[in-house]
N, C-alpha and C positions, 0 to 999 in steps of 0.2 A: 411122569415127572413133570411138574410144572415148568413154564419157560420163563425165565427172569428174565425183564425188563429191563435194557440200558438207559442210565437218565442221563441227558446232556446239564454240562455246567450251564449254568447261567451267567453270563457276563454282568459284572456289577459296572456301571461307567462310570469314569473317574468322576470325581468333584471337581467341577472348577475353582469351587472357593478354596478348595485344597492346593491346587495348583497356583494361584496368586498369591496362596499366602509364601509357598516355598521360592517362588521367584521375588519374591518383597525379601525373604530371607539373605537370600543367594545377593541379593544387589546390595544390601545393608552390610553384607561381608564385604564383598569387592572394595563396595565406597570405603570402608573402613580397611581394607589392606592397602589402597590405594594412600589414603591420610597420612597412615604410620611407613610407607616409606616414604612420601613427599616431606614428614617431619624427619625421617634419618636421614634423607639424605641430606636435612639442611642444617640438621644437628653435624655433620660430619666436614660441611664447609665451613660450619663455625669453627669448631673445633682446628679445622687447617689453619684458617684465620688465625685464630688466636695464637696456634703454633709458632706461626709467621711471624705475628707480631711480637711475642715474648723472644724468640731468636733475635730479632732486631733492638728490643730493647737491651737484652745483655749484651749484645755485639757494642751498645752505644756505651752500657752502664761499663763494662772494661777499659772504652776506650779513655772514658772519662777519669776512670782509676790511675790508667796508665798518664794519662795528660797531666795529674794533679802530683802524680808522683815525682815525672818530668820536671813539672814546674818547679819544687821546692827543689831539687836539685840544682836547674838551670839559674834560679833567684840568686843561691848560694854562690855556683860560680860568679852571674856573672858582677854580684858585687864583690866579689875578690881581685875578679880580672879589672875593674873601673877603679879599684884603689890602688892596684897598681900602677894606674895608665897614667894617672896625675901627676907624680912624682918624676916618672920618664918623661912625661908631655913639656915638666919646668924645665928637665936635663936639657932636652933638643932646644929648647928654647935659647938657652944659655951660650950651648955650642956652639949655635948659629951666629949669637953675636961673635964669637972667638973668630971664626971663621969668612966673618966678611971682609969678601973683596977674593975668597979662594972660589973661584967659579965652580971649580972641577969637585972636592969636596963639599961644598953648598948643593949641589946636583945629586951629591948620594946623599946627602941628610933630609934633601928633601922627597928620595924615595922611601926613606926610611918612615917620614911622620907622614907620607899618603898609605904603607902599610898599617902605622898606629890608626889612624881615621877611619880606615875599616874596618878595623880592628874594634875601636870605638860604636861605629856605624852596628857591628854583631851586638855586643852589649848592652846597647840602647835598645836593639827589636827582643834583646833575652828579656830584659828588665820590663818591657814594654807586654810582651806574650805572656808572664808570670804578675801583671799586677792583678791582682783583685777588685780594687780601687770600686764604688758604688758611683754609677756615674754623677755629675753636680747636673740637675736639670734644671733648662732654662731656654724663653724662646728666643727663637731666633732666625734671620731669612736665611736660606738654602740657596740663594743665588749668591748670596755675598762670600760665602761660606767656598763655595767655588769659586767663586774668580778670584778670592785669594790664593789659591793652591796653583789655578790656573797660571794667572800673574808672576808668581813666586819660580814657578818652572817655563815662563816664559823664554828665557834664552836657551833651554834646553830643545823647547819646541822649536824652533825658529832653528838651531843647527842642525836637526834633525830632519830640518823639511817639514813638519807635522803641522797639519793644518785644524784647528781646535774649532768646533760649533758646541756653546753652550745653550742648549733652549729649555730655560726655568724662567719662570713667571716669576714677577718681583715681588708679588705679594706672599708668595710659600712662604708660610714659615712652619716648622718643625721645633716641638720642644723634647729636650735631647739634651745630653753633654758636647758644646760645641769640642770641645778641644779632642775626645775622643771621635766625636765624627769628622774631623776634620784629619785625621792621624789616619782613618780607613780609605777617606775620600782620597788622602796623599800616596797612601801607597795601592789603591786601585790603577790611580793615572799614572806611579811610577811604572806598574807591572805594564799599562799598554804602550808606555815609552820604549821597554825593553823588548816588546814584540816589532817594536815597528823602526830596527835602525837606520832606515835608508828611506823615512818620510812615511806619509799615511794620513790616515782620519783620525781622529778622535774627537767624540761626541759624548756631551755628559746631558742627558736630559733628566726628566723628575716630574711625577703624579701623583697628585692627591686625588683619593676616592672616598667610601665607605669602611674599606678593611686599611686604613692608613696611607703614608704616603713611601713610595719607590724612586730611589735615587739609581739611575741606570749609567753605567760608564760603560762606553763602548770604542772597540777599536777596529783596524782596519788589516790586520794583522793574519797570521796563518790559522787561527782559531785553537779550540780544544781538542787534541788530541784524543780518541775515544778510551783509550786505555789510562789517559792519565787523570780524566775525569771524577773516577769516585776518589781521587787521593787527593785532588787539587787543594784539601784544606787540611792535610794531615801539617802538622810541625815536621821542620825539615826539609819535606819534600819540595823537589825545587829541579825545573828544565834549563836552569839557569848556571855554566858556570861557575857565578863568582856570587851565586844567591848564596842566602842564609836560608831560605824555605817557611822564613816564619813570618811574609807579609800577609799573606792571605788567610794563615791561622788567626794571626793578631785584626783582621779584620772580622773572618767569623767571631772573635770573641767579644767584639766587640757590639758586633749586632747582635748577640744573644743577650749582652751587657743592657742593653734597649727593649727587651724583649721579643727581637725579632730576628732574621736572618738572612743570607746571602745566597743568590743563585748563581749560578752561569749556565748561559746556553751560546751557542754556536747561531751567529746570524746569517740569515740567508742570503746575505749576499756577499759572505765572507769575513772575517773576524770573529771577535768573541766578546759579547757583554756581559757583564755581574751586574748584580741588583740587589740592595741594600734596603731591604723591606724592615718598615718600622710603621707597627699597629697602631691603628687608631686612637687606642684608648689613651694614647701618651698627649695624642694632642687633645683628648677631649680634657683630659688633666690641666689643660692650659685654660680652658677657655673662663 
């Protein structure tokens, strides 16, 4: 019987070029799983983004539904409550004469017309929060604009203790609705009178840049409260006793009225500033 022969395999040795090309492969995936998730994940921060943003805009587009709906209400009353006030405002008048020379009754007639005057006082900031009114532009200096407000609350400052630094340059000037900036400017510096009843600082200064100019009023007072912060400009709201809660709304609407807006922050060295930013392009309209 013949004896068969075992044959060894023969090793065949890899291809290099075989090899390069599967790692050319293998690296051409990776970089390409690597892409599409560096693109999902920034497909997925946009998307939060946008989430974010669209939440914030309806939060704003409600509040504005609810503000305009407010408003046609608060218009209606408060020209109901101003025509009644006229007719009462002649009565006291009247009375007053009947009555002089009675101490004692003159004393209650005249608590009576300091409740109508505040009374008065709400009406005037309803009709005031509720106008629409397109501002009248026109230029005008920003210093002068202040020291009448200033001036005009002089005796207020002065029993108060309050000591006033205005620093604006004389040449600012801002084109704007004087009467409505002047009506923001007044109830800025009323708000830091009522923080500050037993004396303090207040400081109004004002900068022109590139993105417009900033009219900053500041006080020396207990500052922003952090909770009461996102509301500070809601209508109504108000840390104030005998507030109406509608000066600081009626100032935001006023600087949106301008196409601009209102900050406040907490200053470091105590107190609280707002800031009355009005864009550029208003004074380039001027030039």
């Amino acid at each position: 019987m013949p004896t068969m022969t075992r044959r060894t395999p023969i090793a065949v040795p890899a291809s290099p070029c075989g090899d390069a090309e599967l790692q050319a492969v293998l690296a051409a995936w990776h970089s390409a799983t690597d892409r599409l998730q560096q693109t999902h994940e920034a497909l997925r921060r946009e998307v939060h983004r946008l989430t974010d943003e669209l939440e914030v805009k309806n939060r704003e587009l409600a509040r504005k539904n609810r503000l305009a709906d407010l408003g046609q209400m608060a218009s209606h009353v408060a020209h109901e409550v101003r025509n009644s006030l006229v007719p009462i405002t002649l009565y006291l008048s009247l009375l007053r004469r009947h009555l002089a020379g009675q101490e004692s009754s003159v004393a209650i007639l005249d608590k009576i017309a300091a409740g109508f005057t505040a009374l008065e006082v709400i009406v005037s900031d309803l009709l005031q929060f509720t106008s629409q009114r397109d501002p009248s532009w026109q230029l005008f200096r920003l210093e002068t604009l202040v020291r009448e407000v200033c001036d005009a609350l002089a005796p207020q400052l002065a029993a108060q203790g309050i000591r006033a630094e205005i620093d604006l340059s004389p040449q600012l000037t801002v084109w704007a609705d004087r009467d409505m900036l002047r009506r923001a400017t007044l109830n800025l510096v009323l708000n830091a009178l009522d923080v500050m009843p037993h004396g303090g600082e207040l400081s109004v200064t004002a900068t022109a840049g590139p993105r417009g100019t900033e009219l900053e009023i500041a006080d020396s007072g207990p500052g922003i409260q952090d909770e009461d912060g996102p509301r500070l400009f809601e209508p109504f709201f108000t840390t104030k006793s005998g507030g109406t809660g509608l000066g600081l709304a009626i100032v935001e609407r006023i600087a949106a009225a301008h196409g601009g807006d209102v900050v406040v922050r907490n200053c470091p060295q105590g107190g609280a500033a707002f800031t009355i930013r009005l864009p550029s392009r208003y004074l380039e309209a001027a030039a």
